[in-house]
N, C-alpha and C positions, 0 to 999 in steps of 0.2 A: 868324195869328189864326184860330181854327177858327171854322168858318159850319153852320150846321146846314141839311141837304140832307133832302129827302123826295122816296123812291125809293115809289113806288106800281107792285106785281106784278097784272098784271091775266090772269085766269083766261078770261073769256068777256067779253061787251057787259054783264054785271049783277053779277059777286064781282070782285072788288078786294081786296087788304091791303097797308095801308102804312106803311114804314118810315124812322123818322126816325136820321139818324146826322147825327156832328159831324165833320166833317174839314177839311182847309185849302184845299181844293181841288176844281172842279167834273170833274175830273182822275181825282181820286184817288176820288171817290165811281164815276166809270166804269167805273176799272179793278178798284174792289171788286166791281161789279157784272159784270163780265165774269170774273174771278176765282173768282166762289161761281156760276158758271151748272154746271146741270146737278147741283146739289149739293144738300143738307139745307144750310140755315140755321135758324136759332135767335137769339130777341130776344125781348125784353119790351115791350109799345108802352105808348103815355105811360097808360093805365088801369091798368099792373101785370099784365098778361095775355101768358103764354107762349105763344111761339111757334112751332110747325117746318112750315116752309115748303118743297116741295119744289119748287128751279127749275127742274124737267126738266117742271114742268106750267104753268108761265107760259107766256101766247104772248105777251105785251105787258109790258115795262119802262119807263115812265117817272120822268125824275129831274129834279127841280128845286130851284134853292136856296130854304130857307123861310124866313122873315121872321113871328116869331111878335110876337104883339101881346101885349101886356099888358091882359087885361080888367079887369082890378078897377082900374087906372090909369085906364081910358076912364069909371069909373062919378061 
């Protein structure tokens, strides 16, 4: 069953961008991550807004699994 991961590229202590992916594994979003380093990436984040991200200027990757709520359920 796929789990959605949110991988946050962090630039300095103040710019951040973050990426949501769906995969099966805390694994497999790793090895995507070690994978596309030093690379051009490209995504859409959940507002519809394109992305190209160069990994060769990250100095910080954090990844965690997300657990998204449902707001309009909580209203």
């Amino acid at each position: 069953m796929m789990k959605e991961f949110k991988i946050t590229y962090f630039f300095d202590e103040n710019h951040y961008i973050r990426r949501f992916v769906h995969l099966d594994s805390f694994e497999e979003v790793r090895q995507l991550v070690y994978d596309e380093r030093g690379q051009y990436v490209s995504f859409y984040d959940s507002r519809d807004i394109y992305h190209e991200l160069d990994t060769r200027n990250v100095r910080v990757v954090q990844i965690s699994e997300y657990h998204r709520t449902n707001k309009t359920a909580e209203k």
